[in-house]
LOLUM-43564 format. One line per 4 residues: number of its first residue (from 1); for each residue z, y, x of C-alpha. Coordinates in nm, 3 decimals, decimal comma. Layout:
N
NUM> Z:Y:X; ...
REM end
This chain:
323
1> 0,000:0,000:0,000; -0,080:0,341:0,120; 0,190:0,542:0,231; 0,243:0,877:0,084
5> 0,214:1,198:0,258; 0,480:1,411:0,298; 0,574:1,742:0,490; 0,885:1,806:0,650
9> 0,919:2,156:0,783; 1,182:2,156:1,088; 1,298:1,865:1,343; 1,579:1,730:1,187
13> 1,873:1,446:1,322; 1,712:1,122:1,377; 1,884:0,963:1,126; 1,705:1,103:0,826
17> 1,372:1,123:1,039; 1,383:0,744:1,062; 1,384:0,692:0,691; 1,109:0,933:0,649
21> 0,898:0,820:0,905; 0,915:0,398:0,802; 0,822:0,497:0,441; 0,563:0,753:0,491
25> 0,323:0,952:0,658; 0,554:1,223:0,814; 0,354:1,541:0,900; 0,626:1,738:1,092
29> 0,626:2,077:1,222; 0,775:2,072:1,569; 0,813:2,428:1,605; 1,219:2,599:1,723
33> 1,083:2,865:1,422; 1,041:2,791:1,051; 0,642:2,700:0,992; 0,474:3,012:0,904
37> 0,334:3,086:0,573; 0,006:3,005:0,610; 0,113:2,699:0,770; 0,382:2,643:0,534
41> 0,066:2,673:0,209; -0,173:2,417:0,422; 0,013:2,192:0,556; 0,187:2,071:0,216
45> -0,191:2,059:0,043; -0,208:1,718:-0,005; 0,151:1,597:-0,001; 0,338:1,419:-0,221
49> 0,693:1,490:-0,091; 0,827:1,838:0,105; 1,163:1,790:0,299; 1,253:2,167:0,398
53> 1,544:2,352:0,522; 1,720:2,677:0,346; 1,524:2,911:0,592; 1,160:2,827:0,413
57> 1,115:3,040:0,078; 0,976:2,717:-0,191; 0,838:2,972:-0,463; 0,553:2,899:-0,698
61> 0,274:2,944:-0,491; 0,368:2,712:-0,262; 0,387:2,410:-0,525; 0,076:2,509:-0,670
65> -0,074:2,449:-0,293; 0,018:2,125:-0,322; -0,110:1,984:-0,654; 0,034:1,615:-0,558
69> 0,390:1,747:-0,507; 0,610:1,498:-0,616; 0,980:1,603:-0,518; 1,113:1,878:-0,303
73> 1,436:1,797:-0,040; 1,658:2,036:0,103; 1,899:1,985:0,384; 2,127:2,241:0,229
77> 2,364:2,265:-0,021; 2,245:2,617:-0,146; 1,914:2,604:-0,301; 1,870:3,018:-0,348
81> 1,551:2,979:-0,121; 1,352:2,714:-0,388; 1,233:2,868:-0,738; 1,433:2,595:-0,934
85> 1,258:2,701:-1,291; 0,890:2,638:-1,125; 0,964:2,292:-1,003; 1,105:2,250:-1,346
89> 0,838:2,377:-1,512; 0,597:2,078:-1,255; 0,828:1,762:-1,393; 0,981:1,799:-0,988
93> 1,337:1,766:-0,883; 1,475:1,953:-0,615; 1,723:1,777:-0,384; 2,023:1,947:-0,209
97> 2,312:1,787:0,021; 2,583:1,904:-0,138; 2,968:1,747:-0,020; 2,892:1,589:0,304
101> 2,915:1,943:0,508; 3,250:2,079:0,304; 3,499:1,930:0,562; 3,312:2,062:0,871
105> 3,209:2,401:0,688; 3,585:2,482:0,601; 3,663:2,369:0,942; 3,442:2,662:1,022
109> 3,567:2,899:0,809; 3,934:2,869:0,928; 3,812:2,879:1,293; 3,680:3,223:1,173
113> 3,955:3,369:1,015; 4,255:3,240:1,326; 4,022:3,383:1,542; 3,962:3,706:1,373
117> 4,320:3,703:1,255; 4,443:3,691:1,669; 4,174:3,849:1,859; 4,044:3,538:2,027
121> 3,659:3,686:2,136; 3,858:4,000:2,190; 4,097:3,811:2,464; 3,836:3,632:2,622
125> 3,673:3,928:2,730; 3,977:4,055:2,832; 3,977:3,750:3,065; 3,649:3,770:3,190
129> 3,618:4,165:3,216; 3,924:4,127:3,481; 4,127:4,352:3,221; 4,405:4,078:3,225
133> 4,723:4,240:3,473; 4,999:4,115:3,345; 5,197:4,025:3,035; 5,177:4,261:2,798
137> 5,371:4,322:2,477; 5,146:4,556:2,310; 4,817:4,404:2,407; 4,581:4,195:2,149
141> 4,817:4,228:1,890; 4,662:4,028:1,583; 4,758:3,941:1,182; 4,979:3,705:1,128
145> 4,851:3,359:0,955; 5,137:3,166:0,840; 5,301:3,312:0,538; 5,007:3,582:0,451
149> 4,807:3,593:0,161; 4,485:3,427:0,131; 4,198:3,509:-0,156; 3,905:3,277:-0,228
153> 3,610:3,383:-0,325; 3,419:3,069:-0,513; 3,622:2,778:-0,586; 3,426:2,496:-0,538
157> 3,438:2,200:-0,288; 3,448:2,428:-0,013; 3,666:2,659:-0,114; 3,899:2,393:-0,254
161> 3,901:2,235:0,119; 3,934:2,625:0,250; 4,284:2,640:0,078; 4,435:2,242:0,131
165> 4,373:2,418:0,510; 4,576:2,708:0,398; 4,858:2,491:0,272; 4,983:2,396:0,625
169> 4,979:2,756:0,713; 5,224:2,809:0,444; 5,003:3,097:0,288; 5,016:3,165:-0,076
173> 4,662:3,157:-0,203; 4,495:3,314:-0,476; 4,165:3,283:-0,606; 3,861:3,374:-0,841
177> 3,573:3,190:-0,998; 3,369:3,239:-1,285; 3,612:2,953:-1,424; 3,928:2,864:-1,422
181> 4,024:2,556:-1,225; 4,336:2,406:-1,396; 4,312:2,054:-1,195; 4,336:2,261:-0,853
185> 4,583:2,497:-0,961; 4,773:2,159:-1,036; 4,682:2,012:-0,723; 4,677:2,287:-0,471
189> 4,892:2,506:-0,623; 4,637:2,799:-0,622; 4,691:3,084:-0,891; 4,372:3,251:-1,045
193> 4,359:3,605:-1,012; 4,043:3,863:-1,103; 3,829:3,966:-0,814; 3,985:4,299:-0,778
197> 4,313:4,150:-0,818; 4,263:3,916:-0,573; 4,084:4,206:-0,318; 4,379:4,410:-0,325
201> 4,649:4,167:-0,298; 4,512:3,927:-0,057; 4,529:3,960:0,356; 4,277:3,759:0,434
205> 3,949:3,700:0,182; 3,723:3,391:0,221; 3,395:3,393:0,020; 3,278:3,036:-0,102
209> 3,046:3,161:-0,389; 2,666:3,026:-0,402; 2,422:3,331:-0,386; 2,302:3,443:-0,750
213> 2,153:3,727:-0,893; 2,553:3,759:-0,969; 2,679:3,733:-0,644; 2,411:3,945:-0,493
217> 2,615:4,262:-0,258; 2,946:4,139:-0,491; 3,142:4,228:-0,163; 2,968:4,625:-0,175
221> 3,102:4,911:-0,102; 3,374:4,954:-0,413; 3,520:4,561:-0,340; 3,572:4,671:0,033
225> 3,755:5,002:-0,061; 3,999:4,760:-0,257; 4,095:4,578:0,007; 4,376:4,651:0,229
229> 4,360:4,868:0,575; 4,498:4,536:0,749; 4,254:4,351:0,547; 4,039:4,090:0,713
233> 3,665:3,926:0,548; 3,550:3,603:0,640; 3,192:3,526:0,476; 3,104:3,131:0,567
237> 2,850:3,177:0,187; 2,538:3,375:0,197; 2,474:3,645:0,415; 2,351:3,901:0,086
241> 2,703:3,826:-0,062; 2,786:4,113:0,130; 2,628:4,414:0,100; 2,593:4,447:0,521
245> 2,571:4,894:0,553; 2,874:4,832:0,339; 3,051:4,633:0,530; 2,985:4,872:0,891
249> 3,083:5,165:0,705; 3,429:4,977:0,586; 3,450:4,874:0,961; 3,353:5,160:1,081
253> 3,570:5,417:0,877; 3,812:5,174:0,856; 3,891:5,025:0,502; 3,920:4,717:0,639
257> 4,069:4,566:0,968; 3,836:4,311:1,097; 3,482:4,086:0,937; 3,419:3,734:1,053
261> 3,087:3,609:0,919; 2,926:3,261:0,951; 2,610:3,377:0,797; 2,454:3,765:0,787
265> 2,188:4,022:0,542; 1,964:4,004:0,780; 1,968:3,642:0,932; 1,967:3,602:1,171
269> 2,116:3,943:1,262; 1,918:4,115:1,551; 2,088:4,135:1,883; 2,083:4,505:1,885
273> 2,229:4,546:1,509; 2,547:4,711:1,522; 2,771:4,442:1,393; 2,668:4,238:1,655
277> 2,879:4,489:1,903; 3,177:4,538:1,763; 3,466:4,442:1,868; 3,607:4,416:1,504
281> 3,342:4,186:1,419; 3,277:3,800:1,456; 2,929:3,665:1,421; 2,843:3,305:1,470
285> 2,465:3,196:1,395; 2,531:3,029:1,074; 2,687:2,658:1,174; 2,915:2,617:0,897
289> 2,788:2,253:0,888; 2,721:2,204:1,282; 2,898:1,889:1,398; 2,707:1,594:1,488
293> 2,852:1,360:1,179; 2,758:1,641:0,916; 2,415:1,721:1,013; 2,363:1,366:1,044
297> 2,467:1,265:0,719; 2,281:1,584:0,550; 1,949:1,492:0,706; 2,012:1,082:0,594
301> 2,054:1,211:0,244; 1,783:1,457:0,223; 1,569:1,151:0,330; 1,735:1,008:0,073
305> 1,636:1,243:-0,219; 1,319:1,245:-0,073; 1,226:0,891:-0,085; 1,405:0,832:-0,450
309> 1,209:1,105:-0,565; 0,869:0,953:-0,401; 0,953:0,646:-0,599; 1,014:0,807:-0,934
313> 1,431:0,702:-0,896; 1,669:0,952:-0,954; 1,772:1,195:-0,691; 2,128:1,082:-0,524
317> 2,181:1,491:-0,565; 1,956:1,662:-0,773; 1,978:2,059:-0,812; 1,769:2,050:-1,164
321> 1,742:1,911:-1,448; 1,346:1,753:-1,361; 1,428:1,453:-1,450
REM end
């Protein structure tokens, strides 16, 4: 039997490129960049199956390139980059990896906030720059963790994992949603709170929210105002979240204490942007999900989704309602 064609736009862990490759004809683009456009529209003419990352924009034009388009297979949990009413409107489901990176993402996100919270890039350029003399009792002063006030932003499996973290720091944790999570207020002992409740009281705020048309700049110029002076922002969501001239001129005039962000509005962020420089400021380049197990089991189930969907079998995570 022939094997069908598929696309897959980025070098991914061996794992899922296995699968793909044994079941079908794997057209990959080997490229460090995302495929461009025009490469993006040729290249997926005559497939049946597209495995693509978060950084490739799936719209309508680019399923109408590819009449035989079967399914669609993100290795991402977010699907905001793939027009979810087109495929819809085809008859194809969209697959997303959605679970296997929450451990290693909140990981991430509490790495950002104890090392905005105590200055850590800030000391290790003290270190290197030759600035370190002696002990010194006023030097690199930071927030305290244990004890302080933590607000989530999104309370789903990340953000649920973002506060059982929180719980052996003692901090009391609040939280908002566009529900109410009863079973984790049971469980975790989280207490729900509006959003501008939760900006004011909280010391530390985490965003977990996926990126809407809601969500869009909800962290603008008004939220950051509400939050305290001492305040600190760690964004481990969507880079547009935040509304990003906001968030320099909270920095910068100084509404808030300190930013630690996983992912940026522009991403990447050029080198020369001023957040980039600023010693209030963490950016990492968006690896949330980077260890070796979660990558690898993200890429094994987008292969996953992909083959199911080449089959006609249901998605193991589908992000429509296709079939």
């Amino acid at each position: 039997m022939e094997k069908p064609t598929v696309f897959v736009t980025r070098r991914i862990p061996e794992a899922g490129l296995r699968l793909v490759r044994e079941a079908c004809e794997m057209r990959l683009w080997e490229g460090a960049l995302p495929p461009p456009r025009d490469v993006l529209l040729r290249d997926v003419r005559d497939c049946a199956g597209l495995l693509c990352l978060l950084t490739e924009t799936i719209d309508a034009e680019v399923m109408d390139a590819a009449p035989r388009l079967r399914v669609i297979s993100q290795m991402a949990v977010g699907v905001d980059n793939v027009d979810l009413a087109a495929a819809s409107a085809r008859g194809i489901p969209v697959g997303h990896t959605p679970g296997v990176l929450t451990e290693a993402t909140a990981d991430l996100t509490f790495a950002l906030l104890l090392a905005a919270a105590r200055r850590i890039p800030e000391g290790i350029e003290h270190v290197r720059s030759g600035e370190w003399k002696t002990w010194d009792p006023l030097a690199l002063l930071g927030a305290a963790v244990c004890g302080a006030t933590l607000g989530i932003v999104g309370m789903g499996r990340i953000g649920a994992a973002v506060a059982r973290r929180a719980r052996g720091f003692d901090m009391t944790i609040i939280y908002t949603d566009h529900e109410r999570k009863p079973h984790l207020e049971a469980e975790l002992g989280v207490v729900y709170a509006s959003l501008d409740e939760l900006l004011a009281r909280s010391d530390f705020v985490s965003l977990h929210c996926p990126l809407t048309e809601e969500t869009t700049h909800l962290i603008d110029a008004d939220a950051l105002r509400k939050m305290k002076a001492t305040g600190i922002l760690v964004n481990a969501a969507r880079g547009p979240v935040v509304d990003t001239a906001a968030l320099l001129q909270a920095l910068e005039e100084g509404w808030i204490a300190m930013a630690a962000l996983d992912v940026t509005d522009p991403e990447p962020l050029p080198a020369g942007h001023p957040l980039a420089h600023r010693a209030d400021c963490i950016v990492v380049p968006h690896v949330g999900s980077a260890t070796v197990a979660a990558r690898e089991r993200m890429a094994t189930i987008a292969a996953q989704n992909l083959l199911a969907g080449l089959r006609g079998d249901p998605l193991v995570h589908c992000a429509n309602c296709a079939r």
